[in-house]
C-alpha positions in Angstrom: 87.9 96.4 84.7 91.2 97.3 86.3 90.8 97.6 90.3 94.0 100.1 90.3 94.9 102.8 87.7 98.7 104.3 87.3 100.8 106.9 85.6 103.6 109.2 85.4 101.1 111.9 86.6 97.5 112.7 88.0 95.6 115.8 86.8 93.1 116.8 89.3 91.2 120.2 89.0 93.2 121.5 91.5 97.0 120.1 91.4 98.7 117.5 89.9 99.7 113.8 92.0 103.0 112.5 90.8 103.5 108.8 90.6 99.5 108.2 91.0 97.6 104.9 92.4 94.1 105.3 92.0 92.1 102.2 93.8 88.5 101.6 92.4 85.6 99.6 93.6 84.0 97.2 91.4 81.8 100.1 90.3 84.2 102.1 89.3 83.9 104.6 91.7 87.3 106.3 93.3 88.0 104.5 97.0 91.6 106.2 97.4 94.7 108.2 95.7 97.7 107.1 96.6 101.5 107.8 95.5 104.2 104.9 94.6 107.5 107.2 93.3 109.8 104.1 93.6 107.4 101.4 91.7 106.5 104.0 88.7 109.8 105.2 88.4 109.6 104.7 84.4 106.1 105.5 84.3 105.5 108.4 81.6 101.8 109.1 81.0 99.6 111.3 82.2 96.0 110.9 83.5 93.5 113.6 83.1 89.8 114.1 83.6 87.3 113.0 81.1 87.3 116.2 78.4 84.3 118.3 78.2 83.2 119.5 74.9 80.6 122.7 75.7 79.8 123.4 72.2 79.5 120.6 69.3 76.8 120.1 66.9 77.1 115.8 66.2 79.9 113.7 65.1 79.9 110.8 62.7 77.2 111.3 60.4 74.5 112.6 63.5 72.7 115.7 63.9 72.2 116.3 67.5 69.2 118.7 66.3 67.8 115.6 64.5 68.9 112.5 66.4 66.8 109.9 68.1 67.5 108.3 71.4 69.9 105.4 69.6 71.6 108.1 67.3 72.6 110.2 70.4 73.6 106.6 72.0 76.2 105.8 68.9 77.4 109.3 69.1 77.6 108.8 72.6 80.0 105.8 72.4 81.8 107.8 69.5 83.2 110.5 71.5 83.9 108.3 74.2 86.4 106.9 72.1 88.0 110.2 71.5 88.4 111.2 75.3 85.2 112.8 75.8 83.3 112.2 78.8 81.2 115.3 79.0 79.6 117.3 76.0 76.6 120.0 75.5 74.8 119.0 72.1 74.8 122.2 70.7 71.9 123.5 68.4 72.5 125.9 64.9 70.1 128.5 64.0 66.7 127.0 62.3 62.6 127.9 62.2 61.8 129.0 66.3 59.4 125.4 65.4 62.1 123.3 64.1 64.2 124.3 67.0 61.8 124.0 70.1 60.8 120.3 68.3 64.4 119.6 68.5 65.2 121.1 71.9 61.9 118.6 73.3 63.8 115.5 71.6 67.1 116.5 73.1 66.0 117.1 76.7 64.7 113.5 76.1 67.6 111.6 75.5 69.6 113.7 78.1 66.7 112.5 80.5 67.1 109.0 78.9 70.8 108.6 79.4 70.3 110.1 82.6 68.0 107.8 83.9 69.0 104.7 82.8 71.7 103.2 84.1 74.1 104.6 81.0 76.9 101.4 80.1 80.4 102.8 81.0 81.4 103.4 76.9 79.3 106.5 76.5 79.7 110.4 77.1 77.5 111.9 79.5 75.4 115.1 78.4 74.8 117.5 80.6 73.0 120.1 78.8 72.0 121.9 75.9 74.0 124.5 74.3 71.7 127.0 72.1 74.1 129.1 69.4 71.2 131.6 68.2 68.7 132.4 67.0 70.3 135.9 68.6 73.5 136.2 66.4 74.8 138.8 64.2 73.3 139.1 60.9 76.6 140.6 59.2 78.8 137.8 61.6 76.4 134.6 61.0 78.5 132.6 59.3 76.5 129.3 58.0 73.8 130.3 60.3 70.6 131.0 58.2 69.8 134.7 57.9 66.2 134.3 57.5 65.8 132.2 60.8 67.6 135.1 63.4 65.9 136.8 66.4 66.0 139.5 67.9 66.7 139.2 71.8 63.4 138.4 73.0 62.6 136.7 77.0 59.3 135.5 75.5 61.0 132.8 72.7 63.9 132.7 75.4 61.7 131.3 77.8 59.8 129.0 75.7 63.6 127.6 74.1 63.8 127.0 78.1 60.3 125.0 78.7 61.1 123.0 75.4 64.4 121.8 76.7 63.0 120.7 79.8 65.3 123.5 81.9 68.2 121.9 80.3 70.1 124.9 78.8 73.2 125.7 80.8 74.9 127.5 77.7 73.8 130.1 75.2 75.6 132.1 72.8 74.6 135.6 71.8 75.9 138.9 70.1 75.4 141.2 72.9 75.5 144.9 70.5 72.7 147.1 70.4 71.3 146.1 67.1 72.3 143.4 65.6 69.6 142.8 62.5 67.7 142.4 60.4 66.4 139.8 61.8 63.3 137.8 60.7 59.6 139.0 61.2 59.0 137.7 64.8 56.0 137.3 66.5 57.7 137.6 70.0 58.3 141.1 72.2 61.9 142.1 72.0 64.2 143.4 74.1 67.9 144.0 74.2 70.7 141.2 74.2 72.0 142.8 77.8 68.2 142.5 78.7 68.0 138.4 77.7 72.1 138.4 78.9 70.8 139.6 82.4 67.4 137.0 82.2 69.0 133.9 81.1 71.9 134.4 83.6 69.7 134.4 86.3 68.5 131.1 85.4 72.1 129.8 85.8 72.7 129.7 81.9 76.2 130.6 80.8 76.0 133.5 78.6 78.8 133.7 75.5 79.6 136.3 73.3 79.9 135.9 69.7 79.0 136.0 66.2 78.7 139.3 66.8 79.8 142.8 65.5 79.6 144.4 69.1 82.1 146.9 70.0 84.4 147.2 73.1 81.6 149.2 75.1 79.1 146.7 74.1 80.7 143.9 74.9 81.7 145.4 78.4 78.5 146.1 79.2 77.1 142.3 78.4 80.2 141.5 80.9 78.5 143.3 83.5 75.3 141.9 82.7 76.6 138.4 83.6 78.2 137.5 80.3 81.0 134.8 81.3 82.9 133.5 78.2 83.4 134.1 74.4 82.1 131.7 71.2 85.2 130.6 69.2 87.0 133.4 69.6 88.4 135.6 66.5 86.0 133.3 64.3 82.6 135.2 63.0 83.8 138.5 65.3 84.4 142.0 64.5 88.1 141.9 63.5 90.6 143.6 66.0 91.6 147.1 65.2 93.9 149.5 67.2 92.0 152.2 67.6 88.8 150.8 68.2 89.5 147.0 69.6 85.9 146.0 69.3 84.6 142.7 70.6 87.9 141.2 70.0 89.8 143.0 71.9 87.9 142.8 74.8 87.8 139.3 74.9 91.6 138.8 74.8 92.2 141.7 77.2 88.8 140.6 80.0 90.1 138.0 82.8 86.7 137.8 83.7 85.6 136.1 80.0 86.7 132.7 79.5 87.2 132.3 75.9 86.7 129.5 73.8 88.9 128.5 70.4 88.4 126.0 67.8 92.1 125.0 67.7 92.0 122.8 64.0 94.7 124.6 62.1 91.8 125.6 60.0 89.5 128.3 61.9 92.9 129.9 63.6 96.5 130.8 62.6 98.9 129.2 64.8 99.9 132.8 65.7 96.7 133.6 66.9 96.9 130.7 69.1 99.7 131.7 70.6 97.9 135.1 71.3 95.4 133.6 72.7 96.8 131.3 75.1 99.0 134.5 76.2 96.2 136.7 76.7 94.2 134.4 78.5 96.0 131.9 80.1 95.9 128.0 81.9 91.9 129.6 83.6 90.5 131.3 81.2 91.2 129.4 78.0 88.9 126.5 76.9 89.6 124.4 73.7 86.0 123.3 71.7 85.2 121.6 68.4 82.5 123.1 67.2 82.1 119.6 65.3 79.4 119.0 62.9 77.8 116.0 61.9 80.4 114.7 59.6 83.2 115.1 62.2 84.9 111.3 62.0 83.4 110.5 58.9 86.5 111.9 55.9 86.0 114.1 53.1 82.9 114.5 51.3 79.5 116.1 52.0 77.0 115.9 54.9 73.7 118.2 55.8 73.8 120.1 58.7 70.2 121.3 59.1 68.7 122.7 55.4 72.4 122.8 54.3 74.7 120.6 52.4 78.2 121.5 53.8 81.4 119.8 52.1 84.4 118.2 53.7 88.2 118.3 52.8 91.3 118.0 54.4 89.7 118.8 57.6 88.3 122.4 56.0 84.2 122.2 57.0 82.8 124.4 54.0 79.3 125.7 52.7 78.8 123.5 49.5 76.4 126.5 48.1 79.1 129.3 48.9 82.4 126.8 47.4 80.1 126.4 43.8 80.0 129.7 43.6 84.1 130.4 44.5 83.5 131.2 48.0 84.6 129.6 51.1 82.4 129.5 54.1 83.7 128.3 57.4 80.9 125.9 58.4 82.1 124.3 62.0 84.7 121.7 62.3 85.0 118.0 61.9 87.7 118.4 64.3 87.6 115.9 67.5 88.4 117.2 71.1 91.2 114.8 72.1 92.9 116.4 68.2 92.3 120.3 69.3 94.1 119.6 72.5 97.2 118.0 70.4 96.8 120.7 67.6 97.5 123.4 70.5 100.3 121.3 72.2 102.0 121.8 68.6 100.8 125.2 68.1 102.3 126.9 71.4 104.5 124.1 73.1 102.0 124.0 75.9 102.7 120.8 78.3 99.9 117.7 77.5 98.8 118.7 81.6 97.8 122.1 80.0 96.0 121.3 77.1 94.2 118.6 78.8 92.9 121.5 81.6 92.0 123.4 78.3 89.6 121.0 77.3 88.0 120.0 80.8 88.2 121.5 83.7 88.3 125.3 82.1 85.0 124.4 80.5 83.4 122.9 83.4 84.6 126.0 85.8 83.0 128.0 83.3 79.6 126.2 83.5 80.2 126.8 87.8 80.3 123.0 87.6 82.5 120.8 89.1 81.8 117.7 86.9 85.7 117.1 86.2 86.3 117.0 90.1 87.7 113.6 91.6 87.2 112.3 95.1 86.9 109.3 97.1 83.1 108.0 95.9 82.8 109.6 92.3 83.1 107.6 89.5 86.5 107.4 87.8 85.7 109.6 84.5 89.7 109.9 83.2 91.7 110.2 79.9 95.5 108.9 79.7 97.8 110.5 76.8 101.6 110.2 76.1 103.7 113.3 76.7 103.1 114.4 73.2 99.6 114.6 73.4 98.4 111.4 71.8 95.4 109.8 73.6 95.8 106.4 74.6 92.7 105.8 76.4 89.8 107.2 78.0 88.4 105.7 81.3 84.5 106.0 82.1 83.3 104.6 85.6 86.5 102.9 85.8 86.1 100.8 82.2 89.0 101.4 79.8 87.9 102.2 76.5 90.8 102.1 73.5 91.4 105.6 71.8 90.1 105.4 68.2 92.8 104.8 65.6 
């Protein structure tokens, strides 16, 4: 392990160090930041914090919803490799059993690689990230019709006890009426009831899939909703006259709002419109990767569903036999959406690397891409055109995959 780390440039949450040296102990852990102008004169890279992906489903052949403890582990190393330090495993909608069962085995291996002492190679999880059961019937996308919920604090609450207390993130269409939903067993209530509830309990509420209108959407803002779910992807679209949830999220500076930037799920345009409406705070770049993110074309099951691969297009395979295509996810990696949006608006590497790790962590109210004297070094490097070149976890260098 190197005792001393340099670059061109230093991305800290709060401002940028020019001409960077970062001393380490033999832990890891940051003892000082200092500044050598004359000695990194030709210097050109830039370090960043560790990226932070809030909402991704598994990568490289693993389900997070069906992993064991040495599953999570390879995935763990996986993303590492890709620049991620931080991630929420992020659940799809399934049968309330299926999904407590997996929310139990998740807490788990978050408690496992929490109390271990984790090797340096691996992302950290820090939480779960539940998208549904409380979605949009007519915006589900992949998400199994028969398996949606109404709002309900009863099945929010056990979701809750299953994970151990470890949801920090849930996404949910906040409009009035969002069915049909499934028979359900459990008292319901509306989403700006369970928006209210689960915010309370520290959980980052996010709007999406979801038909809502502007009003609607407002009003879950006021209930404590703090961000947006892959914004214009499985929303109402955005109209003049009536802007619905769409328009609300671009126009809000209290909503973060999250993009899957792939060239896939968003015109470049878009992009563009996105980053002007909300900016270097409010922005945050995901993946929404499934299972066969890393892995090529071909096909891969993401719960009951076979979902096909090509040219970095995720697709339903039951919708594409029948002509139809079907936006399934991503098998895009975090360290590539923060290149793909460098291309997309001309965006600076210093921006798109805040994209992807310290907007996502302010929006959790964390501070787990904060560096000071004591914390472990959790850092990427990248060349001034976006490419990664390394991530650095507890101080260990770990070579960007190829």
């Amino acid at each position: 392990m190197h005792n001393t780390l340099v670059a061109r440039t230093l991305l800290l949450h709060d401002r940028a160090v020019d001409f960077p040296v970062l001393d380490m102990d033999e832990e890891g852990r940051l003892t000082a930041i200092g500044t050598d102008p004359k000695a990194l004169a030709h210097e050109s890279t830039v370090l960043g914090s560790g990226l932070f992906d809030v909402h991704m489903h598994g990568a490289t052949g693993i389900d997070v919803m069906t992993a064991d403890d040495g599953q999570m582990r390879a995935m763990r190393r996986f993303l590492a490799r890709h620049g991620v330090a931080y991630f929420l495993p992020t659940t799809v909608t399934a049968p309330v059993d299926f999904t407590l069962q997996a929310l139990e085995r998740m807490a788990r291996s978050i408690a496992e690689a929490r109390d271990r002492d984790r090797p340096a190679g691996e992302a950290a999880p820090l939480g779960i990230h539940i998208e549904g059961p409380f979605l949009s019937h007519s915006k589900r996308g992949m998400h199994p019709s028969q398996d949606l919920q109404p709002p309900s604090l009863e099945l929010f609450d056990r979701l809750q006890a299953a994970a151990g207390g470890m949801i920090r993130m849930m996404t949910i269409a906040p409009e009035a009426d969002a069915g049909p939903y499934a028979a359900s067993e459990y008292e319901r209530v509306s989403a700006v009831e369970l928006i209210r509830h689960a915010t309370a309990q520290g959980v980052a509420c996010s709007v999406g899939h979801s038909n809502a209108s502007s009003q609607e959407t407002l009003t879950a803002i006021e209930a404590g909703a703090v961000s947006a779910t892959h914004t214009f992807n499985a929303m109402r679209p955005l109209n003049h006259r009536d802007p619905g949830i769409l328009g609300v999220v671009l126009d809000d500076d209290r909503l973060f709002a999250d993009l899957i930037c792939d060239g896939v799920h968003v015109a470049a345009e878009a992009v563009r419109l996105w980053w002007k409406c909300k900016g270097p705070n409010r922005a945050i770049l995901i993946t929404d990767a499934l299972p066969g993110a890393g892995m090529g074309d071909g096909k891969f099951m993401v719960g009951d569903e076979w979902v096909t691969a090509d040219h970095g297009r995720a697709l339903v395979t039951r919708d594409l036999e029948q002509g139809i295509e079907t936006l399934a996810g991503s098998v895009l990696m975090l360290n590539q959406a923060v290149r793909k949006f460098m291309e997309c608006t001309s965006a600076c590497v210093e921006q798109g690397v805040r994209l992807a790790s310290h907007n996502p962590a302010a929006m959790l109210r964390g501070n787990a891409t904060h560096l000071a004297p004591g914390d472990f070094v959790n850092l990427t490097r990248w060349d001034q055109s976006g490419r990664l070149l390394a991530t650095y976890l507890r101080g260990r260098e770990i070579p960007a995959a190829s």
